[in-house]
N, C-alpha and C positions, 0 to 999 in steps of 0.2 A: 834428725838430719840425715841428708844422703849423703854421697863420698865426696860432693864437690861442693854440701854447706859445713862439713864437719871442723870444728877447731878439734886438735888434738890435746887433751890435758897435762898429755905425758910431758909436752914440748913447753909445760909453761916455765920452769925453772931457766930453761934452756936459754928464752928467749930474752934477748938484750933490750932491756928497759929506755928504747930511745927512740925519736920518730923516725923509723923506718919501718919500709915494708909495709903494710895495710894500717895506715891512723887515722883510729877514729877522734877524733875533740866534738866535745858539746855544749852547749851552753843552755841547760833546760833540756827542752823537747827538740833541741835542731842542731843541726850537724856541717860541720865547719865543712867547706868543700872549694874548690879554685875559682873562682869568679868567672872566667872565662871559658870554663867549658863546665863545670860541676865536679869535676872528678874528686875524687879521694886526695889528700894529700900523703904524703909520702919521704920520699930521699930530699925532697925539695923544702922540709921541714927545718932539718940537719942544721944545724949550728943559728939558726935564727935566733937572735936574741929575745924572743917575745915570746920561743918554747921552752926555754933555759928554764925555768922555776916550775915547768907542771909535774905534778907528779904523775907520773904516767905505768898503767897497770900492763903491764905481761897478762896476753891470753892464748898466747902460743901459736900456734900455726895453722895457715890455712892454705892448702894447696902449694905449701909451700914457702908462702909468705911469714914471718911473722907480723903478727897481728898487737898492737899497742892501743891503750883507749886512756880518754882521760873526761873527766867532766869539770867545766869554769861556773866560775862567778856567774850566779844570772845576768848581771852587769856587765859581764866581760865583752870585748870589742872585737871585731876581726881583724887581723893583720892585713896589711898592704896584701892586693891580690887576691883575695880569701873574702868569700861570704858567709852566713849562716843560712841555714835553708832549712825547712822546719822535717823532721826523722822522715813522717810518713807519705809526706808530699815527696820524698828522693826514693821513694821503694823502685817503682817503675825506672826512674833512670839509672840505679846500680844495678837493676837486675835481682832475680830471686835469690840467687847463692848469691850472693856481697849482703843484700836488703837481709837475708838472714842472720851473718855473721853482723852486720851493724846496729840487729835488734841485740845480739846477743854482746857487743861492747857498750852498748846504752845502758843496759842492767846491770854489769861489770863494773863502768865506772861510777853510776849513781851507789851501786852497792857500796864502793868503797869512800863514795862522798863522804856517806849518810852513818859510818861507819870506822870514821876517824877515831872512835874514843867510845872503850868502854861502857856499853850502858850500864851496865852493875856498878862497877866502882870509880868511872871519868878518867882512866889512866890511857895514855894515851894507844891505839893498838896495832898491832904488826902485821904485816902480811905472810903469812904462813907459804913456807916454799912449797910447789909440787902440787896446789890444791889451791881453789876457791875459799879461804879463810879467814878471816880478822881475827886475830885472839890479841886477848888481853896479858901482857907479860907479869901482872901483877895476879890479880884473881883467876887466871887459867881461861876468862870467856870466851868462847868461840859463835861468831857471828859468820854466817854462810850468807850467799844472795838469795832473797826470798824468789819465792815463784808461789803465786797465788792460783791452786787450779778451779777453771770456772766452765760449766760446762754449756751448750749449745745445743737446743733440738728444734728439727723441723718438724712439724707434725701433721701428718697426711690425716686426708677421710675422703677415701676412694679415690680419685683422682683429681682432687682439690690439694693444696698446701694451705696452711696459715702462716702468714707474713705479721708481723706488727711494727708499729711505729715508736722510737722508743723519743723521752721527750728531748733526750739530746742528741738527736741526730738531725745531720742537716733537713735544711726543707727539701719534704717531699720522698727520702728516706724512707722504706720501709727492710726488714731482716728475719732469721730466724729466733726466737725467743734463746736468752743468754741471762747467765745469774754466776756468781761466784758461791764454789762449795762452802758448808760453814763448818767449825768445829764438831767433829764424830761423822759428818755424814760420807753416805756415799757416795759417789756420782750417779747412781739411780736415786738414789732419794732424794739427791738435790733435783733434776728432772722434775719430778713428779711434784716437788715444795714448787716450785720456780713457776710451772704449768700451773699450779693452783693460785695463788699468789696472784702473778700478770694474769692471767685470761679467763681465769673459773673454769676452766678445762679438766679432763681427767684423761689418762693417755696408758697406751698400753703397747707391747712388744715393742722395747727399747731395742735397737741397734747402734753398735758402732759404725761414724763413720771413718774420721780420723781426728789428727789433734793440730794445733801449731801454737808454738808460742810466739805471745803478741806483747811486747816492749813496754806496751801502755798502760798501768807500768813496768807489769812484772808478771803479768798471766801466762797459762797455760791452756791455754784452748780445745777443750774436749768436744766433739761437734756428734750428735744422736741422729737419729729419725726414729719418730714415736707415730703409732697410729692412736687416732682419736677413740677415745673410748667414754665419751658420754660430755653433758654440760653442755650452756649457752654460754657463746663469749659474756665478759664481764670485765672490760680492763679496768687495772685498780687507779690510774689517773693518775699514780704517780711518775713509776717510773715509765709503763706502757700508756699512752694516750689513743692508741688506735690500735683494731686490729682485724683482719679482714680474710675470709677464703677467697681464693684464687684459683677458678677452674680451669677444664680446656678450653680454649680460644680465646679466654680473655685476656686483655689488656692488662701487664703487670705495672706494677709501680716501679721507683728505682730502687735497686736493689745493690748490694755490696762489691765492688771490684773483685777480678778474678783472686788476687794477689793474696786473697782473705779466706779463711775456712769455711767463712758463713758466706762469702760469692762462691765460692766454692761447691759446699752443700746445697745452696739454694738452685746451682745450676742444673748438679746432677739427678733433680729430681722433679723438673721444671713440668707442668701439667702436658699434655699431650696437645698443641699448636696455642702453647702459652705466646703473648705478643712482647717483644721487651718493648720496654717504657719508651724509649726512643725511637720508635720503627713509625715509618712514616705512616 
């Protein structure tokens, strides 16, 4: 994060466990917001008898603000005033820095949903001051919020990219190919696993591009560009159902919003009088 997505951690003891200042509430994947314009709720939380029982997690400050998160009952209701609105449908309207800090109180308060108790011995567990922690007061456990990293390549040959279609992405969707790291590997091995696996591909001088973490639920987003190095497409039909080169002047498919690593990387390297999918 840059200087105006960053929470401070230092500031987490600091901050007054109440709704004020930047509150995020969730119920699932969506995010409690004002009915009438969308905004964030806030000072205007304060003494409601409907917020009296959440428990609500300190994540310290953001520009300033302190920052509170909590996450409901999938069942849970919205108060008078208040809508639920689904995480990633509100990116665009908070904007990049808030859509960041609200990825990063989604994974906050699911952590500590999910993380009420013990898994080694059931006893109930604490929040450790000064730090991202659950431990157990009985058995010593300490539980942190996971972050699952998973990496993203584009893969060029010559002045073509390869796009593919994954099976659950909306219609018409197409992306940079995307896998989550496994146990021991690297992020180049997983590249090169992931590239064989989806496409029968074989790929070669990885580059970084950049990274972002993405709330859904808990990734880390590593984003490559690899040059082709050998294979005929071959998608495996599960997870990749389609997948196609994209050269100069042709007609692209649709492709991922800016707001995303992989609209991101697929921009920056778009073929040379690539058409976007929507141009008349």
């Amino acid at each position: 994060m840059d200087d105006h997505t960053a929470v401070s951690p230092s500031d987490i003891a600091a901050t007054v466990v109440t709704p004020a200042g930047r509150v995020f509430v969730f119920r699932g994947s969506e995010l409690l917001v004002r009915a009438d314009d969308l905004a964030l709720p806030g000072d205007d939380l304060h003494g409601h008898d409907w917020a009296a029982d959440i428990q609500w997690q300190a994540m310290g400050e953001h520009l300033g603000q302190a920052c509170v998160s909590a996450a409901l009952a999938r069942d849970a209701t919205a108060p008078a005033g208040y809508v639920f609105k689904r995480l990633r449908e509100m990116f665009p309207v908070l904007g990049e820095n808030v859509a960041a800090v609200a990825g990063r109180a989604f994974q906050i308060a699911e952590w500590a949903r999910t993380h009420r108790f013990c898994g080694h011995c059931g006893t109930p567990t604490v929040r450790v001051a000064h730090e991202f922690c659950m431990r157990c007061p009985n058995c010593g456990l300490s539980a942190y919020p996971r972050i699952s990293p998973a990496m993203m390549v584009l893969i060029r040959k010559g002045d073509s990219i390869l796009l593919a279609r994954n099976a659950n992405f909306v219609a018409g969707r197409y992306s940079a190919l995307a896998g989550f790291v496994e146990a021991g590997e690297s992020l180049e091995a997983t590249v090169h696993r992931e590239v064989e696996e989806e496409v029968g591909l074989r790929v070669r001088d990885l580059k970084y591009f950049k990274s972002q973490s993405w709330p859904f639920p808990h990734s880390l987003m590593l984003a490559f560009t690899a040059e082709y190095d050998g294979g005929d497409i071959r998608v495996d039909g599960k997870e990749i159902v389609d997948a196609q080169w994209y050269g100069p002047g042709e007609r692209l498919p649709d492709i991922p919003p800016t707001d995303s690593v992989a609209g991101s990387l697929i921009r920056a390297h778009l073929p040379p009088g690539a058409i976007p999918h929507d141009a008349p």
